[in-house]
N, C-alpha and C positions, 0 to 999 in steps of 0.2 A: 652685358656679359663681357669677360673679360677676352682678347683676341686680339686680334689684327687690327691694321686700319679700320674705319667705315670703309664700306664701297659709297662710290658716287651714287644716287637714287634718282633715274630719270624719271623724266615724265613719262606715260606709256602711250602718249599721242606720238612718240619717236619712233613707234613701233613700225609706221608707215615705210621711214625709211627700209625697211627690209621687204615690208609688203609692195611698195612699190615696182621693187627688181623682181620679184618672185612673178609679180602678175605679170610682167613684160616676158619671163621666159615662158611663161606656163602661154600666152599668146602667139608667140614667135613660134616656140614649139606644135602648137598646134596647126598653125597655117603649115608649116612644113609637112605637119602627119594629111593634112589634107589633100596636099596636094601629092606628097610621096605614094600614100598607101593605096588612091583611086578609091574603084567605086564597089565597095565589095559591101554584099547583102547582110542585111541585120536579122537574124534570127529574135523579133520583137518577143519571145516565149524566154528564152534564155536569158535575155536583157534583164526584161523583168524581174525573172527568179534571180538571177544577179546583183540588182541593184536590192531587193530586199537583202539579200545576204553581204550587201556591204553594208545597209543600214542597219543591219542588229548586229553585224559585228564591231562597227562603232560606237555600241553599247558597251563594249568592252574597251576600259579606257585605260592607258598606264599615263598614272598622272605624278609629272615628277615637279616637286614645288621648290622653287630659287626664292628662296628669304620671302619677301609677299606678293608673288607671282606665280601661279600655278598656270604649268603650261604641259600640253598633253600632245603625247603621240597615240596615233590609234589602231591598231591592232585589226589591220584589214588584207593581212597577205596571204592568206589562203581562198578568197576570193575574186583576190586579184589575179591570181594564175588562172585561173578558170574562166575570167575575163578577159586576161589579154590570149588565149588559146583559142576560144568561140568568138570572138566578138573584134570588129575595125579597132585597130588603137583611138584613133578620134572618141568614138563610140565609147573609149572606156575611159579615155577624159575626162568625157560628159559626164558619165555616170557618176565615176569615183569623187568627181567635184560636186556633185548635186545631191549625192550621199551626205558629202561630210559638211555640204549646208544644211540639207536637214537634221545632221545631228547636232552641229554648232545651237541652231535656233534651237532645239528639244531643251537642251540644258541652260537657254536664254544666256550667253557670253555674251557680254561687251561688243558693241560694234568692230572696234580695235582688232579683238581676239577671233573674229567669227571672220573676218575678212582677211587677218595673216592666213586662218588655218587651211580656209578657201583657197586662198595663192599658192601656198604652200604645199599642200594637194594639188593642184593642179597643175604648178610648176614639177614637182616628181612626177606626176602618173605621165605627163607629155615630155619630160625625159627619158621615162621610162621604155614610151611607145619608140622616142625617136632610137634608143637602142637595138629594139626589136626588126623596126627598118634594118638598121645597121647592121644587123648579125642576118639576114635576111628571112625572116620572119619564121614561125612556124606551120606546120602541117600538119603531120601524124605525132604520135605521142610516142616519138624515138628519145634516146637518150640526148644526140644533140638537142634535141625539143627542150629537154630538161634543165641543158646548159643555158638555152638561151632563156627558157621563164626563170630560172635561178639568176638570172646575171641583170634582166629587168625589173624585175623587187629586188634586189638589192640593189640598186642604180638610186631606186623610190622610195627605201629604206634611207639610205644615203642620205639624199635629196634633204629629205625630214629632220635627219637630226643636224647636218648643219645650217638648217635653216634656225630652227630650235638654238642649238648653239649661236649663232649671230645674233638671233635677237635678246637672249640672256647677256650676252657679252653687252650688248647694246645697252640694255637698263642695267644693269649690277656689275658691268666689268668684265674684263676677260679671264679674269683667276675664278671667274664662274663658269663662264662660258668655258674655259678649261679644264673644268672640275667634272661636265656635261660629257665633256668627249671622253674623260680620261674613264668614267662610265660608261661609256657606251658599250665594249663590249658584250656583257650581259645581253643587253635588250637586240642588240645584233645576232647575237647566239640565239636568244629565242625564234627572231623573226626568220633565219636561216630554218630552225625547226618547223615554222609556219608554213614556210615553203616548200619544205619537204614533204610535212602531210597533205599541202596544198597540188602536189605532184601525184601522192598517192592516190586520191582521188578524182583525178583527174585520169588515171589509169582505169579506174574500177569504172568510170562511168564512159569512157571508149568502150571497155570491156562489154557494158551492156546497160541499159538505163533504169535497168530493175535494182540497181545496185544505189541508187537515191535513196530506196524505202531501207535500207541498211546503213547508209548516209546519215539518213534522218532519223534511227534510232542512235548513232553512234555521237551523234550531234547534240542529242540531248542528255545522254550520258554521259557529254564532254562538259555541259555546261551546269549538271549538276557536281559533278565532281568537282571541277574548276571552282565553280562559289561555293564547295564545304572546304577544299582548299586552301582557296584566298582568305577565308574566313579563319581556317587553324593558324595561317600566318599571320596573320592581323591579331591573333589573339597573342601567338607565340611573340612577335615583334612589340606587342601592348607589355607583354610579361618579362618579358627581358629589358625592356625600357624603366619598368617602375623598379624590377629588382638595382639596376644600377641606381633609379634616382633614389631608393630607399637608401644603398649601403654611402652613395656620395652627402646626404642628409646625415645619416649616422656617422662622418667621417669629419662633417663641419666644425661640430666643435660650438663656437661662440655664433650669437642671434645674427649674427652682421653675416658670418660665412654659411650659418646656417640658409640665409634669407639668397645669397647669389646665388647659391647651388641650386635652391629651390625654384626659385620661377624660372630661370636661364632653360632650365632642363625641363619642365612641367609646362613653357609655351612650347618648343620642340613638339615635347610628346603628345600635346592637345594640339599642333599642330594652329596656332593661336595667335593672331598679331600681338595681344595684350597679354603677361601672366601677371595679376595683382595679388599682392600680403596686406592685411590693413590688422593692425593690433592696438587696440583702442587705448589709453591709457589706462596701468594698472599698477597701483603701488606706485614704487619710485621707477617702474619702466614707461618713459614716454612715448606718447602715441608713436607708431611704427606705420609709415603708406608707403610702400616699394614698388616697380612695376619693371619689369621687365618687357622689351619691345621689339619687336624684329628690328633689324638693322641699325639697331644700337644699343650702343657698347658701355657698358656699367645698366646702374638699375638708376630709374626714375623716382624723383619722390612728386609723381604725380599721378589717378589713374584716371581712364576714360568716363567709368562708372559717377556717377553723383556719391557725394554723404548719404543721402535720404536713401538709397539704394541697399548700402551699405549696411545701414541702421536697421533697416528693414528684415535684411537675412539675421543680423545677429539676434535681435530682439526676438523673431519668430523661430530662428533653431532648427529649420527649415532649409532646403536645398532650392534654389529661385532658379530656375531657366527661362529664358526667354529667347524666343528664334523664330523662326519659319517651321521647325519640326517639333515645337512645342505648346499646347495650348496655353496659352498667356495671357492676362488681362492687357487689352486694346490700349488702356492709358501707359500702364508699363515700359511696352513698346514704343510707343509713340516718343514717352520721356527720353528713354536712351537713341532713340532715333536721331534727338537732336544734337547729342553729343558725337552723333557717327557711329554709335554703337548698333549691329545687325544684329547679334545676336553674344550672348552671354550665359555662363552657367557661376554659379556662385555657390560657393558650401561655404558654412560655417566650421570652426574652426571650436575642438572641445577637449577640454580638459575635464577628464571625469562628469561631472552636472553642466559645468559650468562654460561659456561660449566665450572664450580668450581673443575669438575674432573671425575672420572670412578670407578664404582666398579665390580668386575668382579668373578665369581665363575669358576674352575678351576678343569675337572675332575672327571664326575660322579663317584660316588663309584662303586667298583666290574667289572672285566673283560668285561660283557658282556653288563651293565648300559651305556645310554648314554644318552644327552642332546636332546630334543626332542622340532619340533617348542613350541609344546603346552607350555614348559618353560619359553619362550621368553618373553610371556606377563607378566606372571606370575612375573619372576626379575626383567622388568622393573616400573611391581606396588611396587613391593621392595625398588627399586633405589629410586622410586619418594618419596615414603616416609622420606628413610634415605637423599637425598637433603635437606629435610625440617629441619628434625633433625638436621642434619650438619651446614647449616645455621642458625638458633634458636640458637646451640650452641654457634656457633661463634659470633652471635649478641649479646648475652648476655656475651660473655666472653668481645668484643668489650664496650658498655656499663658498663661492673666493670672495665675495664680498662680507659676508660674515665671517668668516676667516680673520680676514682686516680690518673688521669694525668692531665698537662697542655693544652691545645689543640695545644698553638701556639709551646711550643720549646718542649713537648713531656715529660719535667720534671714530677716527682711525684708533687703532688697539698700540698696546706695546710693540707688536711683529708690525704692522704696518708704520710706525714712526720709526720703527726703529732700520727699515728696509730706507725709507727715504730721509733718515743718516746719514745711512752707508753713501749714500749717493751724493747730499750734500756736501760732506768732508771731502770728496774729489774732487772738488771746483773749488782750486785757491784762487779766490776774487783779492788782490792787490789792496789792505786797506778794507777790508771788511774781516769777519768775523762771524762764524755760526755760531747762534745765541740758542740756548734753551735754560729756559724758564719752567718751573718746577713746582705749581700751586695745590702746596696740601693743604684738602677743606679741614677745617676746624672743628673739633667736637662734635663731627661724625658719629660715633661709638654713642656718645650721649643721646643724639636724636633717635637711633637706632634702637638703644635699647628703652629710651622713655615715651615714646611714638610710636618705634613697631618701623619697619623695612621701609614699608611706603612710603615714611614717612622721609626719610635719609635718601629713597631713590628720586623723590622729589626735587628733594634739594640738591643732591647730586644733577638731576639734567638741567634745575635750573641755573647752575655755577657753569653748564655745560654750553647755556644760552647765554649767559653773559661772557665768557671768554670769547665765545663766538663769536659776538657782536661788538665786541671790544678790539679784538686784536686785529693787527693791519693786516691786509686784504693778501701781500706776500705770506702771513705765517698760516704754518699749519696747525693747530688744533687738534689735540687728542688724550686720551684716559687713558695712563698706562697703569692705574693701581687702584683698588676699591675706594681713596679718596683722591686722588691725584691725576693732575692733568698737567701735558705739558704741550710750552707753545715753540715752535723753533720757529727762528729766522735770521739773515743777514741783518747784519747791525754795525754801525763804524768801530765798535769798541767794544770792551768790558767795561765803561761806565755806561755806555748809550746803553746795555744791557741790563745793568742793573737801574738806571731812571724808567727806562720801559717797564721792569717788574714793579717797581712799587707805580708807577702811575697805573699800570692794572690795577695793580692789586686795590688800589685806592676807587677806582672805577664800578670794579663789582662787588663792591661791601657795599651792604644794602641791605633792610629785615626783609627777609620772608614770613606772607602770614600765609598760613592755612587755614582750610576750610572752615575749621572750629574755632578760627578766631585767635589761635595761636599763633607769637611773632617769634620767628628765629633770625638771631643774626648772623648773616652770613660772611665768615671771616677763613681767610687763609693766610697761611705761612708759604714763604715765595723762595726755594733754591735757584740762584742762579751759574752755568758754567759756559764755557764757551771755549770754542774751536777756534786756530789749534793750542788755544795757551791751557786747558785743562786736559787737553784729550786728543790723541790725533785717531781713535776707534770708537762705533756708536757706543758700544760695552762698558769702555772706560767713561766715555762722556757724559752717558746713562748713568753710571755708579757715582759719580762726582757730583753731581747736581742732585742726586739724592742725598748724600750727605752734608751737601749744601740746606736740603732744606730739611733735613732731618736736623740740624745746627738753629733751624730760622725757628722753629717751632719750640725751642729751651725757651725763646722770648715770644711770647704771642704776637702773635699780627708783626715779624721784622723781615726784614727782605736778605738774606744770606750771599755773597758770592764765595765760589768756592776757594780753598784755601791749602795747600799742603797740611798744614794744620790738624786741620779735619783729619785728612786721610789717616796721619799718621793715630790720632788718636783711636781710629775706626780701627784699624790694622790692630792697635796696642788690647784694645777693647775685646775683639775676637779671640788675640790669644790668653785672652783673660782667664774665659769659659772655664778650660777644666781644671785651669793654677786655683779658679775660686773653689769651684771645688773640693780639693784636695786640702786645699786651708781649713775651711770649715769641718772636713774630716781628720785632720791633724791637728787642729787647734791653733794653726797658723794666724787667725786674726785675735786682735785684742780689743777691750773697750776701755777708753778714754774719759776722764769725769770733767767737764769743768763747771766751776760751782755757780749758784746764784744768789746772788744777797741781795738783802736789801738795802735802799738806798738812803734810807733817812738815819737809820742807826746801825749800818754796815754787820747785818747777821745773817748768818748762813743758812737759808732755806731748802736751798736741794743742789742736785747737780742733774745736767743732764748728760746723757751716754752716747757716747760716740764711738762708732767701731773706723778701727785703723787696721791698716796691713801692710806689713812692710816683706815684701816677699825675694826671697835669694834671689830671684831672674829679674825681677821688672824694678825692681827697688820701691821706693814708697809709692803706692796705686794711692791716686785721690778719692776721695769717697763717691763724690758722684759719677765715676767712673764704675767700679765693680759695684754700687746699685744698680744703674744702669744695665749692665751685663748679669746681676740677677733678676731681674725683674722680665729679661728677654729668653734667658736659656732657662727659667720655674726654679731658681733659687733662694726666690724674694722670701718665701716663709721662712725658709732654715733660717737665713739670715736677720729675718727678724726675732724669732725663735732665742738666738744665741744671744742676740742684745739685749732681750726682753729677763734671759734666764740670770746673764750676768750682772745686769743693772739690778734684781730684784735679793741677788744671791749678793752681793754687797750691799744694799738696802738693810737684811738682813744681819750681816754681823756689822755691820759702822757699834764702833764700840762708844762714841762720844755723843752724850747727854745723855744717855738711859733708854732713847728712842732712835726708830727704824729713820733711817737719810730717805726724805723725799729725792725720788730720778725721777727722771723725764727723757723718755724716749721716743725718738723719733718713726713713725710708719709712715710709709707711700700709699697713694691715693687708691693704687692697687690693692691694696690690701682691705681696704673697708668694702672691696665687693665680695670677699671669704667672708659666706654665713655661718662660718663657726670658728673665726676671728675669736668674736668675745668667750663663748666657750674656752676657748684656747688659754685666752689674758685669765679667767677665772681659777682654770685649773692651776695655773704658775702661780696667781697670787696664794691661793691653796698650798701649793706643794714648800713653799719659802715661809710660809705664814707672815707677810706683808700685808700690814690693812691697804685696803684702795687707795685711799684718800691719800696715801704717799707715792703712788703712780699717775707723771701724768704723759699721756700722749701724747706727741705733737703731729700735725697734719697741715702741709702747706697750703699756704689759701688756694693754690689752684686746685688742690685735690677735695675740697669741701664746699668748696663757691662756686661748683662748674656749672651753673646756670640749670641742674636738676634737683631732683629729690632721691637721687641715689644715694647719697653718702647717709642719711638723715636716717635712717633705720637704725643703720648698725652703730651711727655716735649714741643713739639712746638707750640700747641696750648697752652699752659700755658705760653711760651717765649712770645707768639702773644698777648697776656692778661698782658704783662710787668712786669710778676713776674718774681725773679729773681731766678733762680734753682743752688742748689749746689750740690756736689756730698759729702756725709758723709764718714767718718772713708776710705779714700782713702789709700791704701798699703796693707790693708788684703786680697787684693784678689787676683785673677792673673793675674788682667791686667795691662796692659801698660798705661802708658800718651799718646799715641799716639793715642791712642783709645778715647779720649776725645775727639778730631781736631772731629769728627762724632757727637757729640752728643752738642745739644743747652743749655747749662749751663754757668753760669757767673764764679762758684767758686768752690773750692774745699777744703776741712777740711780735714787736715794731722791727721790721727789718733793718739790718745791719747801715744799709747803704743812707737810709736816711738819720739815723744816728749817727754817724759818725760825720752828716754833712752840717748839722746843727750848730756847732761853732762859724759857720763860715756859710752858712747860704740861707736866708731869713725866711724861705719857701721849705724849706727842710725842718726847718723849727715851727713855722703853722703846723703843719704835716703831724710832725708829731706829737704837740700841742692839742692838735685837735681828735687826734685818736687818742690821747689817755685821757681827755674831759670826756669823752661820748661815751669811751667804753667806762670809765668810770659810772657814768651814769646809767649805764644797762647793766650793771651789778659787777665789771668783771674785771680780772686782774692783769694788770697792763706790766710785760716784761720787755727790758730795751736792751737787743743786741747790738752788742759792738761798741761796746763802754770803753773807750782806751784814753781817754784823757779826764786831767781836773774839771777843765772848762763844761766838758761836757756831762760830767757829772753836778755838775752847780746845775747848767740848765735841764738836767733831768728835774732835780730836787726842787727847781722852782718850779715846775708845772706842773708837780705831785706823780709823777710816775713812782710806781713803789720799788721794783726790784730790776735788775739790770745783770748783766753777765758782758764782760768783753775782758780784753789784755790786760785793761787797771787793775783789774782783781787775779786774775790770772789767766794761763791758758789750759787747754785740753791736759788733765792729765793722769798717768797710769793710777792706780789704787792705792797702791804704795805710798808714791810719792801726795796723791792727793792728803793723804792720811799725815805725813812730814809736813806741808803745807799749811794744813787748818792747824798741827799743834804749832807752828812758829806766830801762825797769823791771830791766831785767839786771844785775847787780854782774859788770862786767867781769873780775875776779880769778877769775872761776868756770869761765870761758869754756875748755874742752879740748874734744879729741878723742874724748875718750873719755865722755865725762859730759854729760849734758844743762845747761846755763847756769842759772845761780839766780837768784832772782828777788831784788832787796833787799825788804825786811822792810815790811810791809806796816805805814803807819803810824795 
């Protein structure tokens, strides 16, 4: 318990030193009474009746107990007056000394204790006499009479308690022995009272000896009121003790403050060398053993009692005493006997059904102190308290702890990384750098919705295990978003930062199977930013490293570090929102044709649609920008909507060959999860009267090859509607051709980046080589973005690629002009009914 120094803790064989001087006076003293007072006659009848009446008055004991030393003065001065009035002083030496040995022996003290209290009695009562010498003794039962039996119990009063006081100062110090006196009044004031009744009585029975049997009713009237008394104060001093230790319990707070308060005050009040807590482990609270102990300071993590003991009360649920005042099994005893244990009571400890643990006091103070049933209720109204307390605590530490965690993988939450931030960025470490890393799981959404939740919270705590077990032992780990985890740490740099992310990132790719035998591969895109070159606030830090890796996830599996860049584009993006808008309701955007030919006899087969916006404020928006921003604020239908309606409403009047211009328009991958999509496309080919078969879709491979069978519904009902479906920008992603043979599309668009690297990089020419002989072979028509030179049109034409679209032929362009375009570029001689018109030769 928390306080002062320790005091020094003697031996109590030291005790002698004070029993020694006491018996020397109480000797010296007596020979003087021997020889002063002569030879005056002993009335043996009075003696008698005297000495019983100091011995059941030392039946009443005031026991004041110094940390674990119980030491007693005894309440013997109203027989004392009556003794030293009738009787030689010598005579009451004897007596009062032979009294308080037989009452020493009755309650079996210590040889130590039974020999001070001997000296100590009989050095007061032969001080006492030699005052009465002094004042020159009594007679009649005058007032001076009165002065002098008042002035020798208090002489013997005296005597007692600084002997008492000596010998406390002597084992525990003098700030004890000081604490003894600076009490004493009270017990002075009583024994002054004792004195006086002790006068009073001494009057009535001068008065006449019939006045005994009124004594003796008055006597016993005193000593039952006295014990209903002592007994309301005991109760009252019990009730006032639990109410504090209740509301100091309720006041703790956290298990640690709950647990000092608790025993510190609960050995006190059980009056207890030992108070034990034992809270077995439970969940993530580990085992808890506390013990508080007289005379020293803080708690113990050790207690007197055994495990087996312990185990015993919880598992039974049951209250265990064992003592002198309890019937106990002989083994029991015997067991704790050898650990020093005299006696013990033990409650368990309940939370609703269930037994959270045992608390147990260990040891009444003082030799002759023991545990009594009357205790029993008493600790267990204790226990049930501290239960409540214990629990309370634990709920509410439970609660800040959930507060600042994930629930599913147990990580610190967003508020909790984001708290120890704040705290990082105030430590400019010279030459370091606070890093956070930014790992969004990959096609999440697709587990989720082709698996079902469990199946994504899976793989969520198991990305949750391997960041864990990956990342150095400084960083912290935690989920700040339904797929997103981020690691902070001190790092020499923003390179050392970004080698760190992708050597993660490379660490925890790895399949996942499941139960059923399914493998998922586990892939993330990695934001990185860092303190203070991105951010000198957790907010801003936070917000940059998301857009870091909201940037890292355009490219599958790449590792992003943040960039002004980003930001500004993110900013431009936002105030995107309601300019898109207002375009689409103004007719602010346009669509753009560029055509496709083919490549062995340069003729015109379709064009595909592109929407452009050129807006008063922002000036030309890129396209994958306001996609982007409709796809995020629910604008992506309109938007397709509008290019679907214009593409098909020029379809329809193209006045050149007698037939509707095959478009091709592009949708996001977003869009093939709306079940009434095709509906949609149906009714528009409807409303324009466009056959199908001159519409075709296109869908970028990542939005058709996401490693499920979501897209595959809605391309067949759109196949069954005679549109013809392509697959876009086919090579950037990580599927196969083989992966096509599954899915109902006619064509496939070789990405720009490898056409155009075909002149100049003989890996770029397999590449594409080898996607127009496979797809050729699986029935389907192979188109190559990003045509801008001769060279690369020869090596189209010699690996039979059919149709192509890039710069050579033209660019993106309005309706108009498209229309100017095919009449300058057409070789009129070509022009029939039956053939699509030829393009002149491309110069």
């Amino acid at each position: 318990m928390p306080g002062g120094p320790p005091s020094a803790r003697r031996s109590t064989e030291q005790v002698w030193l004070m029993t020694a001087p006491l018996a020397l006076i109480a000797v010296t003293c007596s020979v003087f009474l021997a020889l002063a007072s002569g030879q005056r006659p002993v009335n043996l009848a009075v003696a008698a009746a005297l000495f019983v009446a100091m011995v059941a008055a030392s039946t009443q004991v005031l026991q004041v107990v110094v940390r674990r030393q119980a030491l007693e003065v005894i309440a013997t001065e109203i027989p004392l007056v009556l003794a030293f009035f009738y009787l030689p002083p010598l005579t009451v030496v004897a007596l009062f000394v032979l009294a308080a040995l037989v009452g020493q022996l009755r309650r079996r003290l210590s040889a130590v204790k039974v020999w001070f209290n001997v000296a100590r009695t009989g050095a007061a009562a032969s001080l006492g006499g030699v005052v009465l010498i002094g004042l020159g003794g009594v007679d009649e039962a005058d007032p001076w009479t009165w002065v002098v039996l008042f002035a020798v119990v208090t002489v013997n009063s005296l005597v007692s308690l600084m002997a008492i006081s000596g010998v406390v100062s002597l084992l525990h110090g003098w700030q004890a022995g000081w604490e003894m006196i600076r009490k004493s009044p009270v017990p002075l004031m009583v024994n002054s009272i004792n004195v006086v009744i002790g006068l009073i009585l001494l009057l009535a029975l001068e008065s006449t000896w019939w006045s005994l049997l009124l004594i003796a009713v008055l006597a016993v009237a005193v000593v039952v009121v006295y014990r209903s008394y002592a007994q309301f104060l005991r109760q009252h001093r019990t009730l006032g003790s639990m109410y504090e230790l209740t509301r100091a319990m309720t006041e703790g707070g956290q298990e640690g403050v709950v647990a000092d308060v608790l025993l510190g005050r609960i050995r006190v009040l059980m009056q207890a060398e030992y108070a034990t807590l034992w809270l077995p482990p439970q969940g993530r609270h580990p085992e808890v053993l506390l013990s508080a102990r007289v005379d020293q300071r803080g708690l113990l993590d050790v207690a007197p009692t055994s495990v087996e003991f312990r185990e015993r009360v919880r598992e039974s649920g049951e209250t265990l005493s064992v003592g002198r005042a309890f019937a106990d099994a002989p083994d029991v005893r015997q067991g704790l006997a050898k650990h020093g244990v005299k006696d013990v009571i033990a409650v368990p400890l309940r939370s609703g059904q269930a037994v959270i643990g045992t608390l147990e006091v260990v040891n009444r103070l003082s030799d002759v102190g023991h545990f009594t049933p009357g205790d029993v209720p008493v600790f267990e109204t204790v226990a049930a308290h501290a239960a409540v307390a214990l629990e309370n605590s634990r709920l509410v530490d439970r609660l800040r702890h959930d507060a600042y965690h994930d629930t599913l993988t147990k990580l610190p939450n967003r508020r909790r990384m984001t708290a120890a931030l704040e705290e990082a960025v105030k430590i400019r470490a010279p030459g370091e750098v606070v890093a956070l890393l930014l790992f969004d799981v990959d096609r999440l959404r697709e587990v989720n919705e082709s698996l079902g939740h469990a199946a994504g919270d899976k793989v969520l705590f198991e990305v949750a295990n391997r960041l864990r077990s990956r990342a150095p032992s400084s960083a912290l780990v935690g989920r700040v978003g339904g797929d997103e985890f981020l690691v902070t740490l001190r790092l020499e740099s923003a390179q050392a930062a970004l080698e760190m992310a992708a050597r993660m990132r490379e660490q925890i790719r790895a399949e996942m199977v499941f139960d059923d035998g399914l493998t998922v591969d586990v892939d993330t895109a990695v934001g990185v930013a860092t303190h203070p070159d991105h951010g000198t606030t957790p907010a801003a830090l936070l917000q940059r490293v998301d857009l870091a890796a909201t940037a890292a996830k355009a490219i599958p599996g790449s590792v992003q570090l943040f960039n002004a860049a980003l930001e500004s584009r993110s900013l431009r993006r936002l105030g995107l929102a309601g300019d898109l808008r207002r375009a689409l309701d103004d007719g602010g955007l346009e669509v753009y044709f560029q055509p496709k030919v083919t490549l062995r006899d340069r003729r015109l087969v379709g064009v595909e649609c592109l929407a452009r916006w050129e807006d008063p404020t922002h000036g030309t928006v890129a396209p994958e920008d306001f996609v982007a921003v409709a796809e995020h604020t629910g604008q992506l239908g309109r938007l397709t909507e509008f290019v679907l309606r214009e593409g098909l409403r020029r379809s329809r009047d193209w006045a050149h060959g007698g037939q509707p211009l095959a478009v091709a328009v592009n949708i996001s991958a977003r869009t093939l999860t709306d079940q009434h999509f095709p509906a949609q496309v149906r009714q528009l080919l409807d409303e324009y009267d466009v056959p199908p078969q001159w519409l075709t879709l296109e869908i970028k491979e990542s939005g058709v090859l996401d490693g499920t069978d979501r897209p595959i519904s809605t391309l067949r009902r759109l196949r069954d509607l005679g549109v013809r479906l392509s697959v876009d920008d086919f090579g950037t992603g990580d599927s196969s051709l083989a992966h096509l043979r599954r899915l109902p599309v006619h064509e496939v668009k070789v990405d720009r980046s490898f056409v155009q690297g075909m002149a100049t990089d003989p890996g770029d020419l397999a590449i594409v080589n080898a996607v127009v002989t496979l797809s050729q072979q699986f029935g389907l028509t192979v188109v190559a973005e990003g045509v801008e030179s001769e060279l690369t049109l020869e090596l189209l034409q010699d690996i039979g690629c059919e149709i192509g679209q890039g710069f050579l032929f033209s660019r993106p362009l309005p309706y108009e002009r498209l229309e100017a375009w095919f009449g300058a570029q057409v070789d009129p001689e070509t022009i029939s009914e039956t053939e699509l018109p030829r393009l002149r030769a491309v110069p």
